[in-house]
KOLLO-139033 format. One line per 3 residues: number of its first residue (from 0); their letters; for each residue x, y, z of C-alpha. Coordinates in steps of 0.02 Angstrom, whole numbers. Layout:
NUM> A> X/Y/Z ~ ...
! end
This chain:
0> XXX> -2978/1641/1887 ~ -2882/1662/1717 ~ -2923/1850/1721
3> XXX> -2870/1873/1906 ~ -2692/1786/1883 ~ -2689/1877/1715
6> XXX> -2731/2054/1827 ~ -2615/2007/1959 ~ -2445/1980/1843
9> XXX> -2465/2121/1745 ~ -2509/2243/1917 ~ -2328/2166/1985
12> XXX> -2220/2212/1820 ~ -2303/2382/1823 ~ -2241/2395/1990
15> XXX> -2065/2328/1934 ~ -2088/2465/1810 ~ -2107/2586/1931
18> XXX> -1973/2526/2051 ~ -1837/2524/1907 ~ -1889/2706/1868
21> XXX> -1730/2790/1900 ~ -1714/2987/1987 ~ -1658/3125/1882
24> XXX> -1510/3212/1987 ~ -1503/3386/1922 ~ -1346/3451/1901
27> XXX> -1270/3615/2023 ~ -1146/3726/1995 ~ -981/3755/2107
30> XXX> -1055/3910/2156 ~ -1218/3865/2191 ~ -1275/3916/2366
33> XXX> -1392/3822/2468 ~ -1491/4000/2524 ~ -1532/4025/2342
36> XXX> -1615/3858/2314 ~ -1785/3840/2382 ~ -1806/3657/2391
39> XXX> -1790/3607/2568 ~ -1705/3425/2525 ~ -1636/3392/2360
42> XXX> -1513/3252/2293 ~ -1392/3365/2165 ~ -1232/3308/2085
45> XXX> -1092/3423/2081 ~ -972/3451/1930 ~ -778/3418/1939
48> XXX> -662/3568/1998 ~ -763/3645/2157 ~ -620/3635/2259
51> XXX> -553/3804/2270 ~ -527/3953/2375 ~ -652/4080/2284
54> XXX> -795/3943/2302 ~ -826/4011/2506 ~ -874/3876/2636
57> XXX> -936/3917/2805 ~ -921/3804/2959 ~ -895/3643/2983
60> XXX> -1008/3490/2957 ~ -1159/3608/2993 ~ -1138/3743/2853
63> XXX> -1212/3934/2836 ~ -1342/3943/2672 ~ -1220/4053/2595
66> XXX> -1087/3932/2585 ~ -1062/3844/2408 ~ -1152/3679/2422
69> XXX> -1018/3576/2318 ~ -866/3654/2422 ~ -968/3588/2573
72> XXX> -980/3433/2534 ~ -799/3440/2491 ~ -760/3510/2652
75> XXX> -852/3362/2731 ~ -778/3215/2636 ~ -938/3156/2546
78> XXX> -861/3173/2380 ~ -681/3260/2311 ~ -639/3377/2178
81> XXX> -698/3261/2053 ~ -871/3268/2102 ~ -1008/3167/2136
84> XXX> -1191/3157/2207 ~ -1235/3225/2388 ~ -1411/3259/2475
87> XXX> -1440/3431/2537 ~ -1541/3446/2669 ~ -1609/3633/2738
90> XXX> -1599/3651/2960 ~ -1615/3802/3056 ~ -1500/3956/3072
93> XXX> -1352/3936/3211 ~ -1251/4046/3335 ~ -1097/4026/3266
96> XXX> -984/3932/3142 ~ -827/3869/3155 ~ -710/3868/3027
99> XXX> -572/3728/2998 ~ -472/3639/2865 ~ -536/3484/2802
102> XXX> -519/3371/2638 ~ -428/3522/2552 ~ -547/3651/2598
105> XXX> -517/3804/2717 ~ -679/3852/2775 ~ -716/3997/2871
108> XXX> -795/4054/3024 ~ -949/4145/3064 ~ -1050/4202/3230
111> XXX> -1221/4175/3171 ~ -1338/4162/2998 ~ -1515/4129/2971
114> XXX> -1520/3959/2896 ~ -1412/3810/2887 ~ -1399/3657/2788
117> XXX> -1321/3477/2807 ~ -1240/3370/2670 ~ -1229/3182/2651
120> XXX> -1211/3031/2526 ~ -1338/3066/2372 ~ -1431/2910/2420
123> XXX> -1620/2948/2432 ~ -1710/2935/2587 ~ -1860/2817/2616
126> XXX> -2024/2900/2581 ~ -1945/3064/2535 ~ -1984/3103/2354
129> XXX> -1833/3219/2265 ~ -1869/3350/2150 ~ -1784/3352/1975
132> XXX> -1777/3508/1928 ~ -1719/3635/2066 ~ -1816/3810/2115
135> XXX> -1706/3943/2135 ~ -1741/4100/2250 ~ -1790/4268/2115
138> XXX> -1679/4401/2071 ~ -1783/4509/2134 ~ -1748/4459/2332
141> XXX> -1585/4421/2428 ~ -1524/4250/2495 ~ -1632/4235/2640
144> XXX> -1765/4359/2704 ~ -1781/4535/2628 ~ -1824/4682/2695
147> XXX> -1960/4770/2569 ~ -2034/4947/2531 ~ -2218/4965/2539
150> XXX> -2298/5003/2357 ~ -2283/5148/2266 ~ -2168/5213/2146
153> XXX> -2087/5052/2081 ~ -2063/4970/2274 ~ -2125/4784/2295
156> XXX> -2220/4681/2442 ~ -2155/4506/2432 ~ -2236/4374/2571
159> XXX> -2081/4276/2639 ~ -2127/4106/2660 ~ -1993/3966/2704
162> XXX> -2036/3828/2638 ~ -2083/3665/2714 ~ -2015/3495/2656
165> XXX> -2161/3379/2609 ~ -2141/3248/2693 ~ -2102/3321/2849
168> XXX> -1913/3295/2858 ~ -1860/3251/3058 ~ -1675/3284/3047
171> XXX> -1680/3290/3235 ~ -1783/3306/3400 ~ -1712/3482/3417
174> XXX> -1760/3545/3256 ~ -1905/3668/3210 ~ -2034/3649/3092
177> XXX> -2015/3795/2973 ~ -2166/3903/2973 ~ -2229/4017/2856
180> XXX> -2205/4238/2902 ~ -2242/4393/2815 ~ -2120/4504/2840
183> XXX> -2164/4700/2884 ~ -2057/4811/2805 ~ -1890/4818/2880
186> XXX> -1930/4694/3004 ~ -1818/4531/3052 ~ -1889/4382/3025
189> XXX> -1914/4291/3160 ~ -1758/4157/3207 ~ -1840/3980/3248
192> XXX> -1746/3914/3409 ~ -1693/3741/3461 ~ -1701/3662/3621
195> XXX> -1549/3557/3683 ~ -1569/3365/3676 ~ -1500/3273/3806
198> XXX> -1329/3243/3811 ~ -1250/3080/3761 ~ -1205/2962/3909
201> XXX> -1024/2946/3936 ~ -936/2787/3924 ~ -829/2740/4082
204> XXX> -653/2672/4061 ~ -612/2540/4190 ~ -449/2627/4218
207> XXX> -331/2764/4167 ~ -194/2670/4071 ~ -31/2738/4014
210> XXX> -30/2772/3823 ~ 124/2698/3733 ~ 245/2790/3674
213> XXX> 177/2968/3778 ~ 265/3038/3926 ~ 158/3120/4059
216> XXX> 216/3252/4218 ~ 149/3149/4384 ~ 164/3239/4535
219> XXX> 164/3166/4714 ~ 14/3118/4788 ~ 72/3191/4964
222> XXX> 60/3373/5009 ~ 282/3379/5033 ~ 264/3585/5052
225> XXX> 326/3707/4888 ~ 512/3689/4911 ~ 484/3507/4823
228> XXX> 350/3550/4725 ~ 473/3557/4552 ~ 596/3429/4635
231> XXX> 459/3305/4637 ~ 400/3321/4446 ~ 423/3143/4365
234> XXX> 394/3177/4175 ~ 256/3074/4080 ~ 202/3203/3954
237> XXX> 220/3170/3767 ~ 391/3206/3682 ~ 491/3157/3537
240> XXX> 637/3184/3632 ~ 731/3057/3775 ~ 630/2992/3907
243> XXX> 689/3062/4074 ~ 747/2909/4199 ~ 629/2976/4366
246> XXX> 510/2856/4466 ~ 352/2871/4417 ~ 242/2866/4558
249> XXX> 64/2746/4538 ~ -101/2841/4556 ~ -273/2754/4588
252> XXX> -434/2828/4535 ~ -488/2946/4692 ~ -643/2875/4760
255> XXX> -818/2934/4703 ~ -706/3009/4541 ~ -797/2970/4370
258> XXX> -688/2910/4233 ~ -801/3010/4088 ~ -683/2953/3938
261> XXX> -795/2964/3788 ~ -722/3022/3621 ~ -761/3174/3548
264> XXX> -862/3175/3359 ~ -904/3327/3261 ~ -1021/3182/3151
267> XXX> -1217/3229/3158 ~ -1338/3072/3160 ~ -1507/3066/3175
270> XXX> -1602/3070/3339 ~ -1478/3163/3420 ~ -1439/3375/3416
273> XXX> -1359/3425/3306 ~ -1237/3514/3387 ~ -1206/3372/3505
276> XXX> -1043/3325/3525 ~ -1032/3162/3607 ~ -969/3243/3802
279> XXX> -1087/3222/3946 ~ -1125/3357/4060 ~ -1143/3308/4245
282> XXX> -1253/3440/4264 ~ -1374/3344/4139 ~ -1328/3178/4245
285> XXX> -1366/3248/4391 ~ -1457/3427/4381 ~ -1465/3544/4527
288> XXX> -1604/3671/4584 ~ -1562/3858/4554 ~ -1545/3918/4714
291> XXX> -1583/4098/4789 ~ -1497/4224/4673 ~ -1412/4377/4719
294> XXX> -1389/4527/4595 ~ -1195/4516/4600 ~ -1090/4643/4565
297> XXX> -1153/4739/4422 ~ -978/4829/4363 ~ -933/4644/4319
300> XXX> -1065/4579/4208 ~ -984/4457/4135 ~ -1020/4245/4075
303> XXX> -883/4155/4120 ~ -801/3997/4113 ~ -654/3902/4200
306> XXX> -581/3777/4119 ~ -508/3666/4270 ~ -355/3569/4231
309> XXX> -404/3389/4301 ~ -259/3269/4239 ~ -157/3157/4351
312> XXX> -23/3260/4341 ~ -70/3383/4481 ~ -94/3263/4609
315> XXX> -236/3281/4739 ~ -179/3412/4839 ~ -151/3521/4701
318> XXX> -303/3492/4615 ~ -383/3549/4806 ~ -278/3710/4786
321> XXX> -345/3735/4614 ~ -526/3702/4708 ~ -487/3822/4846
324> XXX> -453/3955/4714 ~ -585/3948/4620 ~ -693/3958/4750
327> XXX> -608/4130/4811 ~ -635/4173/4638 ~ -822/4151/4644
330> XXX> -804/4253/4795 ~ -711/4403/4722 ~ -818/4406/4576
333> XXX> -993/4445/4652 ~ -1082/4320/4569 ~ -1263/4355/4559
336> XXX> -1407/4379/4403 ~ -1346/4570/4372 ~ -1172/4540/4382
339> XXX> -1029/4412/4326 ~ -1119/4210/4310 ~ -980/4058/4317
342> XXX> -962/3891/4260 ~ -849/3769/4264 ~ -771/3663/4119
345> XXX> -653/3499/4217 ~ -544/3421/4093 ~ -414/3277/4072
348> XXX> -413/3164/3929 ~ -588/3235/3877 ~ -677/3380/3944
351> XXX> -864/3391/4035 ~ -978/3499/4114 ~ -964/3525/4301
354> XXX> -1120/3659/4302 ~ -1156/3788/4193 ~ -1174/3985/4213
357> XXX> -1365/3969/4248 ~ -1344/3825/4378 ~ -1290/3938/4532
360> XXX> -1304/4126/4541 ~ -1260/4165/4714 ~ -1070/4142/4787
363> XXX> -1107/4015/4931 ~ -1196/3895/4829 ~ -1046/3917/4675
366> XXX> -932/3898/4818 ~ -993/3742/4903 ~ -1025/3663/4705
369> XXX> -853/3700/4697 ~ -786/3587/4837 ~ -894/3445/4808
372> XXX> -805/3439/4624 ~ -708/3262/4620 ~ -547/3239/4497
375> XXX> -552/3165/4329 ~ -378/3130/4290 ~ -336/3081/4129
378> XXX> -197/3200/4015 ~ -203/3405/3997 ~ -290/3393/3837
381> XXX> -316/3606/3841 ~ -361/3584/3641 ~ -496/3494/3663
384> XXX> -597/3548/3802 ~ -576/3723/3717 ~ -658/3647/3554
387> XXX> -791/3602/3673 ~ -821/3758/3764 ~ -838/3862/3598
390> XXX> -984/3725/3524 ~ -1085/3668/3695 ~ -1080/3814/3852
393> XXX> -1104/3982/3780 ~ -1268/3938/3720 ~ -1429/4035/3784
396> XXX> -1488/3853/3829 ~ -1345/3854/3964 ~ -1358/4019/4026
399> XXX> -1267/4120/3895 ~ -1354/4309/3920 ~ -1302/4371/3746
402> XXX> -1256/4549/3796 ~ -1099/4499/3931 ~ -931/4471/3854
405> XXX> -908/4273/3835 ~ -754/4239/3951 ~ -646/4072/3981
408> XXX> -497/4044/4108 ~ -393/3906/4058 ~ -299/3845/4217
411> XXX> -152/3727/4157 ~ -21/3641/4248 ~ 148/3654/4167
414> XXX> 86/3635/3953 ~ -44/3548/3861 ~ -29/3388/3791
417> XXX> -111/3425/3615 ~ -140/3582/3508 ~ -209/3724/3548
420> XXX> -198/3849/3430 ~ -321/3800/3299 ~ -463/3774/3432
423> XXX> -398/3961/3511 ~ -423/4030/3348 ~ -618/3961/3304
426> XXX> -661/4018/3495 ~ -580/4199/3473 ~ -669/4203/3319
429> XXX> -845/4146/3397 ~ -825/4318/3487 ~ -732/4216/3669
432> XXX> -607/4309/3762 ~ -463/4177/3828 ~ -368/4206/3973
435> XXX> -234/4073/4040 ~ -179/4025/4222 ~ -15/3940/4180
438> XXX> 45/3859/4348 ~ 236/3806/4377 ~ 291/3812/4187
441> XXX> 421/3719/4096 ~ 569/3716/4159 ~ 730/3748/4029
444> XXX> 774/3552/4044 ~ 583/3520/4035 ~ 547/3633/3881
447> XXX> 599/3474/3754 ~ 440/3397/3808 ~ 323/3544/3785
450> XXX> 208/3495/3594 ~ 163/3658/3534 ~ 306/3791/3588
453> XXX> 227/3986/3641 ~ 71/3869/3676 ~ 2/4036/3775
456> XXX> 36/4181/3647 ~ -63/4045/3493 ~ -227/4039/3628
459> XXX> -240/4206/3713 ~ -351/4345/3655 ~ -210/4443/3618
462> XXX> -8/4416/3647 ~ -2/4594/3745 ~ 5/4512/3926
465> XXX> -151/4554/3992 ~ -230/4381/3948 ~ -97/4283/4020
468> XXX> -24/4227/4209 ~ 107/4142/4244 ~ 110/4066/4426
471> XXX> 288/3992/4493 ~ 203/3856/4629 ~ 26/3812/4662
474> XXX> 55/3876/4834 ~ 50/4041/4771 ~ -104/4063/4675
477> XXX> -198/4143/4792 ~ -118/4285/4773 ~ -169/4307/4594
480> XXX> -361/4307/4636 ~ -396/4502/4629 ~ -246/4519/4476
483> XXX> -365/4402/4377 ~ -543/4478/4446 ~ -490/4661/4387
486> XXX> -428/4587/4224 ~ -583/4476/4188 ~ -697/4627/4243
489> XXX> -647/4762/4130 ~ -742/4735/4001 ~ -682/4880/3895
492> XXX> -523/4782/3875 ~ -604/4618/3840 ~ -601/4646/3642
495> XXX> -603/4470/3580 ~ -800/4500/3642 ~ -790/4593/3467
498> XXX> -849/4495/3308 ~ -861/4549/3131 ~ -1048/4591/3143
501> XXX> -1032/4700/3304 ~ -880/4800/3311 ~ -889/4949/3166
504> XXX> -949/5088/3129 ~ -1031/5088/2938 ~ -1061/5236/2851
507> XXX> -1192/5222/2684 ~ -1118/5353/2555 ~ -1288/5337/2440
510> XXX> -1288/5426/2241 ~ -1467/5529/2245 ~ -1423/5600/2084
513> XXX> -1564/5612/1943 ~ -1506/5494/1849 ~ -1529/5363/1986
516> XXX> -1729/5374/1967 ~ -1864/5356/2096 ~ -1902/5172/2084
519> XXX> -1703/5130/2088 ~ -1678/5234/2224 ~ -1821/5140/2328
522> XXX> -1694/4987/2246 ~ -1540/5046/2343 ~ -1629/5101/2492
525> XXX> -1677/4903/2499 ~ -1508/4874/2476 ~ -1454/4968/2613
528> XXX> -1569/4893/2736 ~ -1525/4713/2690 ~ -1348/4739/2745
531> XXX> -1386/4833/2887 ~ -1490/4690/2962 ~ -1375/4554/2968
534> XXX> -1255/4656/3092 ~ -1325/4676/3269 ~ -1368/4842/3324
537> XXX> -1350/4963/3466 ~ -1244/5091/3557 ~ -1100/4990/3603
540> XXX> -1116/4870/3451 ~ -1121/4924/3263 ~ -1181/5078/3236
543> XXX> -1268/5135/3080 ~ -1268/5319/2999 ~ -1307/5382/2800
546> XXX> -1244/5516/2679 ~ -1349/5551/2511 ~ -1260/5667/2394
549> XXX> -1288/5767/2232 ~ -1200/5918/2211 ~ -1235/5932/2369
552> XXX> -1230/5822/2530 ~ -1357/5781/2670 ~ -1324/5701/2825
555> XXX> -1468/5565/2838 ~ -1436/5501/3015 ~ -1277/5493/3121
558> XXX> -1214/5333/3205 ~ -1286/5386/3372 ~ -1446/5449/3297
561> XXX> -1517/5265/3329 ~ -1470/5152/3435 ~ -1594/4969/3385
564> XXX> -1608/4880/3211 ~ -1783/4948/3193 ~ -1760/5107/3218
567> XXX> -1636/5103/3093 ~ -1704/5006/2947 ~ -1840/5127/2978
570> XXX> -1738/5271/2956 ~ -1669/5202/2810 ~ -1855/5186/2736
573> XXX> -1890/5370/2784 ~ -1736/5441/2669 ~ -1814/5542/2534
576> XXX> -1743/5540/2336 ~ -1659/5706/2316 ~ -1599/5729/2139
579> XXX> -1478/5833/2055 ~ -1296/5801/1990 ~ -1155/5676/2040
582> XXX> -1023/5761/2167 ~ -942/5603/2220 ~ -784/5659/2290
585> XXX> -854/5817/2390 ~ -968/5650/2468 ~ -819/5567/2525
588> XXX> -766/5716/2605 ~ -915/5762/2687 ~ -942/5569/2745
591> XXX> -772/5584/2813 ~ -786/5724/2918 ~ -994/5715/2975
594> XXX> -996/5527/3020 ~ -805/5470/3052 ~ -731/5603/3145
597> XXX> -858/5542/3267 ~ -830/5360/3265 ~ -784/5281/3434
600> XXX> -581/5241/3431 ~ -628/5054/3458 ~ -736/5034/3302
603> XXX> -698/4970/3146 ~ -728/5121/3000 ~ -837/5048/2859
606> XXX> -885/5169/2717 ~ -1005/5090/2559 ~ -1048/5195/2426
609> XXX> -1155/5158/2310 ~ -1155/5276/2124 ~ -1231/5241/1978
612> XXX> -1123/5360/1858 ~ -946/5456/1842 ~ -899/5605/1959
615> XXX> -901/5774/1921 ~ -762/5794/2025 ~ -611/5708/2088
618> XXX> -627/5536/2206 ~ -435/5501/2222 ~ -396/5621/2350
621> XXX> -542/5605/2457 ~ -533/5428/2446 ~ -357/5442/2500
624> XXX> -376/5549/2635 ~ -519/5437/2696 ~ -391/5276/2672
627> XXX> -250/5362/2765 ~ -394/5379/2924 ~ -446/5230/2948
630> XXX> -590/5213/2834 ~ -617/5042/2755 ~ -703/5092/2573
633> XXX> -811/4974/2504 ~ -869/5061/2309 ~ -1028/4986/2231
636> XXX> -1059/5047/2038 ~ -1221/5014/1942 ~ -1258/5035/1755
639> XXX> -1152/5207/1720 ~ -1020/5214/1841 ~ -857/5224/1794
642> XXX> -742/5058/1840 ~ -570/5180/1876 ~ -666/5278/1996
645> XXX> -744/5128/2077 ~ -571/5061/2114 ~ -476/5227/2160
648> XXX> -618/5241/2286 ~ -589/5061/2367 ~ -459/5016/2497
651> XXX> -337/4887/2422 ~ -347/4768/2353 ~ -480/4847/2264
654> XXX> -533/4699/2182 ~ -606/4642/2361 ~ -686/4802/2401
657> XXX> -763/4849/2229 ~ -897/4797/2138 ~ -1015/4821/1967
660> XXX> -1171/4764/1918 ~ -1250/4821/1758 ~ -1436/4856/1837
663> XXX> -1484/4889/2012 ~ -1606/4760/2016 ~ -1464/4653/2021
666> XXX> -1390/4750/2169 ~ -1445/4603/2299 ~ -1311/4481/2227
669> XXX> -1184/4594/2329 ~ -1276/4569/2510 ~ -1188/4403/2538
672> XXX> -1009/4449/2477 ~ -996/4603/2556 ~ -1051/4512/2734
675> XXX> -909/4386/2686 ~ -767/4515/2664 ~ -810/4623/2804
678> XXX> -804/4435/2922 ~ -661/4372/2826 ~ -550/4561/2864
681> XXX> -595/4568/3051 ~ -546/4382/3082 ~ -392/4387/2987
684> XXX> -320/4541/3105 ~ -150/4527/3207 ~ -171/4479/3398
687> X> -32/4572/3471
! end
């Protein structure tokens, strides 16, 4: 018995032992990335001084791996600029991020990237065990999947494998487990997908209650005919300004309305999607069969969405007019599985889901959807039901067909009652084209009241007129129905469709000169294909073509030699090492006048040349000339190449659009940056 009690206490302080046994947090840099660290959870502490501009953050709450981890967390308010531990953990790719401004940090947004990663409190998880000592991705490969050479020469096969947390991490019900691929050369690796989780029930609200110290527009209840429709506005709509003295007339909830008031949270938590944002979607409460479809009209191919203004101030017959319109909308359109699909966004106080794009595709079942639609009430909050329409309905889950321009019609009565510029911005970014209906406008004595002045011209696609309608009277929008079909149907105009990844035209400029070697050339060509996978392909999206140059120049392909991302990052494999001297200015020349004399007028001109030693001839001119065209020159110099020339040959400021490395194995560190400027340029153009 002595020897068992003896046995006993010293097995339970080894296991104190063991308990006490502290984790080692290895330490990150501000720059670190989470796409170049393997480990698929780690705890990491960050060092002091990682908030700042040149340490890139992409999206919000749910980041892009290229984003620096410690600016993330940052960004997210898990620790500040002084530092601190955080948990990393690895989730699949997204669509799109949005960019905001948050704890200091600007981050930016982005349409889509392979791989994604969370960040919380450095507190370990139970029965997760934490590395101490990080792996970090080789030198040899990019951030992410590469696209490799077969052997020969000096070309490498690498397997691709992602790697899979042990234990299985569950961050969610929607998310994959990582498996592990070989990649073919110059094929995309396979993007896991996610399937939506159910949306989170709303909470009801008892009643709509007047918020102290706001001011909201009521309308009468009555149909009095459109020579009182302005007569009868009593003003309730937030101001900082004096209260006007009208009677306010008392609404009760319409019958059979739902009073979906739930507050909107961009904070992930476990069990739930993580892209869920709190609204419920009455199509989830209460889904429909797809009825019979109909092709549609197939000039109009199109996904759009209405956003329905469904506030108190409109009053019920109003809010039938708006109903009434819509539905000759729907009509106009064609709707149908070839042509334009519709949805419809209702908002108040908080937006939801009346049915998506792939709940009807024929007109008379849209239509009759349509009237069956009961108001919500609630404020004009036009801010937030955009926020929502740019994270939840253009996803494939909902109907979303990839290739149709993304379209929303904000319908608004008189002005918003919160922002809408920032949440305009992160849709037009996400590639959404935003039209608004603005019905019966301010009026001059009304215009005190109005919260965010030239509301219309900070939310539209672009300030030219073409995205925006002004109606006088709700009695008359009928008569804009075919005005707004013709506009929402001519797709060549729609150009906020556009995003950084498929609007340009990129021309390779690539040094075959002698001193550039077989096995580096094989290097660049790798290169090369790397950045030309991440943008998406095809006729009417970026287009591809390649110069190599000695003394001489060859045309490798032209931009509407191929028209799919395979047959291009095969071509690129095909391109055979010339040799011979270093003619980099008659390259420019001959770029500019074989590949973007040709480019379509609405592309955006990207030249990268990549040299590995100093001209022969002159660059400044023909880097001028290229400049004064249109060209955006991006200059890449390895080992030899001369830094003046580099920068003469980049568009200003040259310190964005040039870069050195001193070997060209090293040439996959400028994948990710590149990507970054060419998204951060295109989003930061003016709208008019």
């Amino acid at each position: 018995l002595g020897v068992f009690l003896t046995c006993t206490y010293a097995a339970k302080e080894a296991t104190k032992k063991i308990k006490k046994a502290k984790l080692y947090v290895p330490q990150i840099d501000c720059d670190a990335k989470a796409g170049k660290i393997i480990n698929p959870e780690f705890i990491a502490k960050c060092p002091p001084g990682c908030q700042d501009v040149k340490y890139r953050v992409y999206g919000t709450d749910i980041y892009a791996s290229f984003s620096s981890v410690c600016g993330a967390a940052i960004h997210s308010g898990i620790i500040d600029n002084t530092g601190g531990k955080i948990l990393v953990q690895k989730v699949a790719g997204h669509a799109g991020y949005r960019g905001s401004f948050s704890n200091g940090v600007r981050s930016l947004s982005l349409p889509r990237w392979r791989e994604s990663f969370l960040v919380s409190e450095g507190k370990p998880r139970k029965g997760v065990t934490y590395p101490s000592t990080l792996e970090y991705s080789s030198s040899k490969s990019t951030a992410g999947d590469c696209v490799d050479f077969p052997a020969g020469d000096t070309g490498r096969k690498v397997d691709q494998t992602s790697p899979v947390p042990t234990p299985t991490i569950q961050l969610a019900t929607t998310t994959p487990t990582p498996t592990s691929t070989t990649t073919d050369p110059f094929t995309t690796t396979p993007k896991p997908t996610t399937t939506p989780a159910t949306t989170r029930t709303m909470t009801a609200a008892a009643a709509v209650k007047s918020r102290p110290g706001l001011q909201h527009r009521v309308r009468d209840t009555a149909f009095r005919g459109p020579s009182t429709s302005t007569n009868n506005r009593n003003i309730l709509r937030p101001s900082t300004g004096i209260q006007r003295q009208e009677p306010v007339a008392a609404f009760r909830r319409p019958a059979g309305s739902p009073a979906h008031l739930a507050m909107e949270t961009d904070l992930w938590k476990p069990g739930l999607s993580l892209f869920d944002t709190g609204f419920a979607s009455k199509e989830d409460l209460n889904p429909k069969p797809l009825e019979a479809t109909s092709q549609g009209n197939p000039s109009c191919k199109v996904d759009l969405s209405f956003l329905m203004d469904g506030s108190w101030s409109i009053g019920k017959r109003r809010f039938q007019l708006q109903k009434q319109f819509l539905s000759n909308v729907a009509q106009a359109l064609g709707i149908g599985s070839a042509g334009p699909l519709m949805g419809i966004v209702q908002y108040g106080d908080d937006p939801s889901t009346e049915f998506s794009l792939k709940t009807y595709a024929n007109p008379k079942d849209l239509r009759n959807a349509i009237e069956k639609i009961p108001q919500k009430g609630g404020l004009s909050n036009v801010g937030k039901a955009l926020s929502f329409v740019n994270k939840n309905f253009f996803l494939d889950a909902n109907g979303n067909r990839g290739g149709a321009p993304n379209v929303v019609v904000v319908m608004v009565d008189g002005w918003p009652t919160d922002r809408v510029e920032e949440a305009s911005r992160l849709a037009r970014e996400s590639g959404i084209n935003i039209f608004f209906v603005t019905i019966e406008a301010a009026a001059e004595n009304e215009k005190q009241n109005v919260i965010e002045p030239n509301f219309v011209d900070k939310a539209v696609c672009r300030t030219n007129g073409f995205y925006s309608i002004s109606v006088p009277s709700w009695f008359g929008l009928h008569k804009i129905v075919q005005p707004l079909v013709k506009r929402v149907c001519d797709t060549d105009r729609l150009v906020c469709s556009k995003t950084c990844l498929n609007s340009a035209d990129i021309g390779f400029v690539i040094d075959g000169s002698s001193s550039v070697g077989t096995g580096n050339f094989r290097t660049v060509l790798q290169f090369v294909a790397n950045i030309s996978k991440e943008f998406e392909i095809s006729d009417t999206d970026t287009r591809i073509g390649a110069v190599q140059y000695t003394y001489e120049q060859r045309l490798e392909f032209s931009f509407d030699k191929y028209s799919t991302k395979q047959d291009v990052l095969s071509a690129i494999k095909r391109i055979s090492y010339w040799s011979g001297g270093t003619s980099t200015g008659a390259a420019i020349s001959y770029t500019s006048e074989q590949l973007f004399t040709k480019s379509k007028p609405n592309k955006r001109k990207i030249m990268i040349l990549i040299t590995d030693g100093r001209s022969y001839d002159d660059v400044r001119v023909p880097a001028m000339t290229a400049h004064q065209n249109g060209v955006i020159a991006y200059s890449i110099g390895v080992a030899w190449a001369a830094q003046d020339e580099l920068e003469a040959i980049a568009t200003d400021p040259d310190k964005e659009h040039s870069f050195f490395v001193d070997e060209f194995d090293n040439l996959y560190q400028f994948v990710n940056p590149l990507i970054q400027n060419i998204c951060t340029e295109f989003n930061s153009q003016p709208r008019n």
